[in-house]
PLY file of the C-alpha trace (Angstrom):
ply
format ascii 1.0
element vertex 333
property float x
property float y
property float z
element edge 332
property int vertex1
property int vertex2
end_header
80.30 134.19 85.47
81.16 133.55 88.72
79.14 135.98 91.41
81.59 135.55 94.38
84.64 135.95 96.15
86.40 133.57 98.15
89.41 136.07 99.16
90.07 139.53 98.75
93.11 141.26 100.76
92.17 145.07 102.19
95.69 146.58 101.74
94.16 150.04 103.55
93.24 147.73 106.72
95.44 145.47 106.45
93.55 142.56 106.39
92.22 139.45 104.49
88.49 139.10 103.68
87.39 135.56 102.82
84.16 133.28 102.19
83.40 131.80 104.93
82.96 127.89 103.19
81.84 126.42 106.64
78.34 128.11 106.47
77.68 126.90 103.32
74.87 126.71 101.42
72.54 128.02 104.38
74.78 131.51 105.08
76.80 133.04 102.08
79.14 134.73 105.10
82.34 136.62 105.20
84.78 137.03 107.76
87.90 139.09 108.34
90.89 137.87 109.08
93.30 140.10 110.76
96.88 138.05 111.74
98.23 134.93 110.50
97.24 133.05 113.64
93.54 133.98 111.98
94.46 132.68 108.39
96.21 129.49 110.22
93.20 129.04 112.49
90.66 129.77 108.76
92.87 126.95 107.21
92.37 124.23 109.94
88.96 124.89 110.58
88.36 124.59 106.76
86.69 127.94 106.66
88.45 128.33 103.38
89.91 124.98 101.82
90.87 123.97 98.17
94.53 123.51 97.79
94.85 126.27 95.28
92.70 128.98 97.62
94.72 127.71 100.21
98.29 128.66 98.82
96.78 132.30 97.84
95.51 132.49 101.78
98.51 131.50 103.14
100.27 133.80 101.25
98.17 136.57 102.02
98.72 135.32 106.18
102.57 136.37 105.57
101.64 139.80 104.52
99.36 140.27 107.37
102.17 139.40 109.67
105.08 141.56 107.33
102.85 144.80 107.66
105.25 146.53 110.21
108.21 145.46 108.42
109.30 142.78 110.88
111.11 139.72 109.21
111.37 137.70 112.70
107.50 138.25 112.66
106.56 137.11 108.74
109.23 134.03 109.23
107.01 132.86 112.00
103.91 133.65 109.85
105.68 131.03 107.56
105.92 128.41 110.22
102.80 128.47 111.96
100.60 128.62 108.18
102.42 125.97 106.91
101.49 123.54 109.89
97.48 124.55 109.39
97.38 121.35 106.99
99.71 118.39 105.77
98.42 117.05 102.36
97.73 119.71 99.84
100.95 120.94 98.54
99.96 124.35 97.27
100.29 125.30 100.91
104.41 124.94 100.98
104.60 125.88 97.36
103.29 129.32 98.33
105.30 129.87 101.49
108.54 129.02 100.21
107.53 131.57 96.86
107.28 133.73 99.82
110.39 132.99 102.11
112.69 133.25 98.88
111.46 136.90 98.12
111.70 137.41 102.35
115.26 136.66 101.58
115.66 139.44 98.89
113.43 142.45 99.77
114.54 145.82 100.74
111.15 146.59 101.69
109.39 143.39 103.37
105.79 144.42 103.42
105.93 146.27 99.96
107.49 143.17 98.54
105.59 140.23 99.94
102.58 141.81 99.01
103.93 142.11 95.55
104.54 138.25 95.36
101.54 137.50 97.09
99.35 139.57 94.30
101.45 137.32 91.90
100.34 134.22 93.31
96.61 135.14 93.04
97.13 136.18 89.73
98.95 132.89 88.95
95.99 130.63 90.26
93.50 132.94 88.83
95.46 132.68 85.02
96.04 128.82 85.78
92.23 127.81 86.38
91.40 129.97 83.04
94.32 128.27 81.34
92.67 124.90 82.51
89.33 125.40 81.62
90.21 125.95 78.34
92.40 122.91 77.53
90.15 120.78 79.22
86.52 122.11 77.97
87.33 119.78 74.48
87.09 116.42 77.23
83.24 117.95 77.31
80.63 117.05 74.88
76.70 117.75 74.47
74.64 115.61 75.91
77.36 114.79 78.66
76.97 113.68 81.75
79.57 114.44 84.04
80.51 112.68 87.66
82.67 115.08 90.30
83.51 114.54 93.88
84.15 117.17 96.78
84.55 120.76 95.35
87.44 121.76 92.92
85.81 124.76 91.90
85.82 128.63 92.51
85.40 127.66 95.62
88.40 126.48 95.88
90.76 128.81 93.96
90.76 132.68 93.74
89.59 131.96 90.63
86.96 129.59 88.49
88.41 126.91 89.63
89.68 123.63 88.16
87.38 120.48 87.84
84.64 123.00 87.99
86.52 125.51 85.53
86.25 123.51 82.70
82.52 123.01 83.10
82.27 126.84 83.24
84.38 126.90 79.95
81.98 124.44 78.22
79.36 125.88 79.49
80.61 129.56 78.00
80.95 127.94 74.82
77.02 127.03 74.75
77.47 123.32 75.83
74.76 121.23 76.83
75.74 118.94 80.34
74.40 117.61 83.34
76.69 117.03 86.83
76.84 114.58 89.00
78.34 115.46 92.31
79.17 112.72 94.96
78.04 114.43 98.60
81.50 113.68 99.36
82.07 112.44 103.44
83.07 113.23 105.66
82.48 116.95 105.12
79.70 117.15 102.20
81.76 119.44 100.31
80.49 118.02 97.00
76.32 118.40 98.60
77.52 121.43 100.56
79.46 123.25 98.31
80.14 122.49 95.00
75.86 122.25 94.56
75.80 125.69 95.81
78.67 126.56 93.68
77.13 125.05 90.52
73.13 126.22 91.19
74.57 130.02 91.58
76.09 130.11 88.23
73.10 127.72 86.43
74.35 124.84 85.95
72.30 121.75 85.59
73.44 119.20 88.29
72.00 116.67 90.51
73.74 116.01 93.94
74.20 111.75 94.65
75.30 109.96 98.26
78.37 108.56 97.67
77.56 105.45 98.03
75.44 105.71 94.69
78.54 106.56 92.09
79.07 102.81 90.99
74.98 103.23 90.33
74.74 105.90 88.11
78.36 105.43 86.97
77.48 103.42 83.28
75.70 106.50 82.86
78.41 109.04 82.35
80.45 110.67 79.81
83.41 110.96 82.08
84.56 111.61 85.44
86.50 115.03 86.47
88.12 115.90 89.81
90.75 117.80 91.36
94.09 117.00 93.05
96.01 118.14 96.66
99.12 116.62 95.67
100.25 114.83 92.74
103.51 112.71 93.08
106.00 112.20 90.30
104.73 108.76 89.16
101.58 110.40 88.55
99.78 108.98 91.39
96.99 111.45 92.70
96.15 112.62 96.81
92.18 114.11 96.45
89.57 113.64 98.95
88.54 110.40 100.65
86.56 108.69 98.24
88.26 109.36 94.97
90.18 106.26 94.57
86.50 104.72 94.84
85.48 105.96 91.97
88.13 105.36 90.08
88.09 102.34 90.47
84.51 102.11 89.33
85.30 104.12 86.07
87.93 101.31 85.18
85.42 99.03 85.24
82.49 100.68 83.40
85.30 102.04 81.14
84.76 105.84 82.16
87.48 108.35 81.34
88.86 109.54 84.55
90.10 112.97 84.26
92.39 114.75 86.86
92.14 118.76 87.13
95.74 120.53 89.00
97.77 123.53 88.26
101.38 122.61 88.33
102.09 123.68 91.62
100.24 120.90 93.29
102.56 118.50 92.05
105.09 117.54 93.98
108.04 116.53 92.08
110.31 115.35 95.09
107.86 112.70 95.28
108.82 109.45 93.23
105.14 108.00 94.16
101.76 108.17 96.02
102.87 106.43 99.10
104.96 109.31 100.17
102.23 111.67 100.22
101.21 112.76 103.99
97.55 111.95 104.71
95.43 114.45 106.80
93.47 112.61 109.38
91.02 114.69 110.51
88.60 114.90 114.20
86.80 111.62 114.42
83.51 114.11 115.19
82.93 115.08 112.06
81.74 111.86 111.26
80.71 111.07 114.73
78.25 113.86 114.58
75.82 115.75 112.57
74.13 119.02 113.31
75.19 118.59 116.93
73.20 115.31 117.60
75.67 112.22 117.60
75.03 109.42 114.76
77.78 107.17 116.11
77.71 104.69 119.08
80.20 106.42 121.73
82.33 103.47 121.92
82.98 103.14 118.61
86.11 104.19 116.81
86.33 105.98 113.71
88.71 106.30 111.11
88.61 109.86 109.10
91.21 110.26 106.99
90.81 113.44 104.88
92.39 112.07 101.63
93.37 108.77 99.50
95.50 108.03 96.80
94.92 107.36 93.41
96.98 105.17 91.68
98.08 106.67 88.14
97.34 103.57 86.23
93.20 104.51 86.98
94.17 108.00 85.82
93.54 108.89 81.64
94.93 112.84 81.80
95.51 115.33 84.33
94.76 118.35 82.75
97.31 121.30 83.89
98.07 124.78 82.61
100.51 124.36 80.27
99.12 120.61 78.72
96.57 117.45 79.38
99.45 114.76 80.62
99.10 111.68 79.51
100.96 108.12 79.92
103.66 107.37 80.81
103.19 109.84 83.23
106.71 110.27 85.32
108.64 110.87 81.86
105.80 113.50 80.59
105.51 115.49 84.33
109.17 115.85 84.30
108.63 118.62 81.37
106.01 120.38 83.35
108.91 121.32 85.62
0 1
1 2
2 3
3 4
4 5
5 6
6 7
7 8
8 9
9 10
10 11
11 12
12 13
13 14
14 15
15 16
16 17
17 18
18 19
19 20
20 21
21 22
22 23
23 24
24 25
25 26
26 27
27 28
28 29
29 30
30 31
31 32
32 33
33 34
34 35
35 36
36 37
37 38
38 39
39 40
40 41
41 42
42 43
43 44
44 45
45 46
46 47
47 48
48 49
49 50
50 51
51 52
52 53
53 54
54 55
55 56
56 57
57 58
58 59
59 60
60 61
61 62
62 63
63 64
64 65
65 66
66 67
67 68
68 69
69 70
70 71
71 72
72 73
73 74
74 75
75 76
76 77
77 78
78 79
79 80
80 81
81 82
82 83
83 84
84 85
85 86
86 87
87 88
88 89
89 90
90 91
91 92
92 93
93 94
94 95
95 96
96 97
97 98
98 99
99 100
100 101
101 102
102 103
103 104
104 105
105 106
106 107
107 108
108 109
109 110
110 111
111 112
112 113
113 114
114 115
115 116
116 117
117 118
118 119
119 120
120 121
121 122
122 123
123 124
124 125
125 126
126 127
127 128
128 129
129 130
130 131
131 132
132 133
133 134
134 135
135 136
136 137
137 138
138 139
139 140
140 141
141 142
142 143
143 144
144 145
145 146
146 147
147 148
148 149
149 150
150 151
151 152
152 153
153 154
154 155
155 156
156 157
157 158
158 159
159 160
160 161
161 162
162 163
163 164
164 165
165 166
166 167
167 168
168 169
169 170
170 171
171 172
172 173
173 174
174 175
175 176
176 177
177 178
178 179
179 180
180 181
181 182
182 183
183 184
184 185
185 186
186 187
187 188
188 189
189 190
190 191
191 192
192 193
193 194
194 195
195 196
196 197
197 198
198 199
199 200
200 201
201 202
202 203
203 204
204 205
205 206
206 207
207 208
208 209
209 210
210 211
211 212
212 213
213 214
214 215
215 216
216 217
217 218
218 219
219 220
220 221
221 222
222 223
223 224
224 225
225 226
226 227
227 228
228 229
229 230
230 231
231 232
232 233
233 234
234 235
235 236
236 237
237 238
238 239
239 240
240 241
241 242
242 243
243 244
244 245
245 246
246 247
247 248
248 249
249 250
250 251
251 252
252 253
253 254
254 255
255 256
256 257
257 258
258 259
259 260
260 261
261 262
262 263
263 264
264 265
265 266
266 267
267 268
268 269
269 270
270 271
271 272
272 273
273 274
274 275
275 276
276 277
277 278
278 279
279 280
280 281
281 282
282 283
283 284
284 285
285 286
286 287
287 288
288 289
289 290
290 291
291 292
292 293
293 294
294 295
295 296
296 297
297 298
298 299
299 300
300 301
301 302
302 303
303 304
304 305
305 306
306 307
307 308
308 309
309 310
310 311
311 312
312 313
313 314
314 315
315 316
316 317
317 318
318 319
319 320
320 321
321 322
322 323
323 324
324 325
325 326
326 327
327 328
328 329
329 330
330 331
331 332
């Protein structure tokens, strides 16, 4: 179903192609990444984002760096990568997958390629995995409220939120989706309406500021997750604590979409998890012209937390978890 790529390593060239998500939906554009300063530099400048695609990228950087066999040069690979971005766990998950088989090859670049393959193959199994537990939270005739983009887009696979409306909609399901443009980046209007329009899907792109409108409306609400702590309380971008908040009230199911390895189960709650705060010009301006008095300040923090108690399921690879939530992700461990 899905008709693109967002990363593809060259093993004859040694290097990593990837979907450029920044030109998005004017430009479907790839570029090539050739050292891990490039996959650090892709990461930060959120020409490829989505925790999930993120872990499989950063992976990827190591064996970029590992090509010539030099562990003094894929340990630093490590560092730098894992600095690109604080809040989505997948990130360190990956790297330290990838430092512990550092530790034990006899041939690095042979090796970390090996494990990095396995990672891709992981997320790719996961989101499948996903979208089939959760396509039974789907209906006909629903109607369907996401925010940001938690879908191919953002794994090397069909993604999460966005995976289980490509398993309903493989099963013959009849939906509509309602995506939230998502600030400060539009990834929901940017992305995940290109996403969905590409692979026919029905769905109708809302400011943000219009969820609590159109809210009484839906069936349910499905998102994805950077980092879920052990309480069950859920990092996702800026916004989502909004709406579910809103869903309490209307009495919306609020559905979370994460392969294990974005929880973090050193984390007892939500308050521990680091918050990206990201360049006060990308809401400051827009295509180049400035929308924001000069002297004003601005506050752009990338990601909020969701406090478990708004949350009805998270729906992982192995199970939906339910309440009570710290005794039930224990066994996911």
């Amino acid at each position: 179903m899905i008709t693109f790529k967002t990363v593809e390593y060259d093993e004859s060239q040694n290097r990593l192609v990837i979907l450029d998500q920044t030109k998005l939906p004017e430009e479907e554009v790839y570029l090539t990444l050739k050292t891990a300063e490039d996959v650090y530099h892709a990461i930060t400048n959120m020409n490829l984002r989505g925790a999930p695609l993120i872990g499989v990228a950063a992976a990827y950087g190591v064996v970029l760096a590992a090509h010539r066999g030099n562990p003094v040069s894929a340990g630093k690979a490590c560092d730098l990568i894992q600095s690109a971005r604080p809040t989505a766990v997948n990130l360190f998950w990956a790297l330290e997958r990838m430092r512990n088989r550092m530790r034990q090859a006899k041939d690095l670049y042979k090796e970390l390629l090996q494990e990095a393959r396995m990672i891709e193959k992981d997320d790719k199994e996961s989101c499948q995995k996903i979208g089939a537990l959760g396509t039974d939270l789907i209906a006909d005739g629903s109607k369907i409220m996401v925010h940001c983009n938690a879908g191919a887009l953002a794994t090397s696979g069909i993604g999460t939120a966005l995976g289980i409306i490509y398993t309903a909609k493989q099963q013959g399901k009849d939906f509509v989706v309602y995506s939230n443009e998502t600030r400060p980046l539009l990834q929901g209007a940017r992305l995940t309406s290109w996403e969905l329009c590409k692979n026919d899907v029905v769905i109708y792109t809302i400011c943000d500021n219009m969820a609590a409108t159109f809210m009484p409306e839906m069936s349910l609400v499905l998102v994805g997750a950077d980092r879920i702590a052990l309480n069950g309380d859920v990092a996702n971008k800026i916004g989502t604590r909004g709406l579910a908040i809103i869903a309490r009230y209307y009495h919306i199911p609020f559905y979370v979409a994460a392969p294990i390895s974005t929880f973090d189960f050193a984390l007892t709650c939500g308050k521990q998890i680091p918050i990206e705060e990201r360049n006060p010009d990308e809401i400051r301006m827009f295509h180049g012209r400035n929308i924001v008095a000069t002297s004003a300040r601005i506050c752009n923090p990338a990601f909020d937390v969701t406090p478990a108690e708004l949350v009805t399921g998270i729906v992982t690879e192995k199970c939906i978890v339910t309440p009570p939530y710290e005794e039930n992700i224990r066994r996911l461990q």
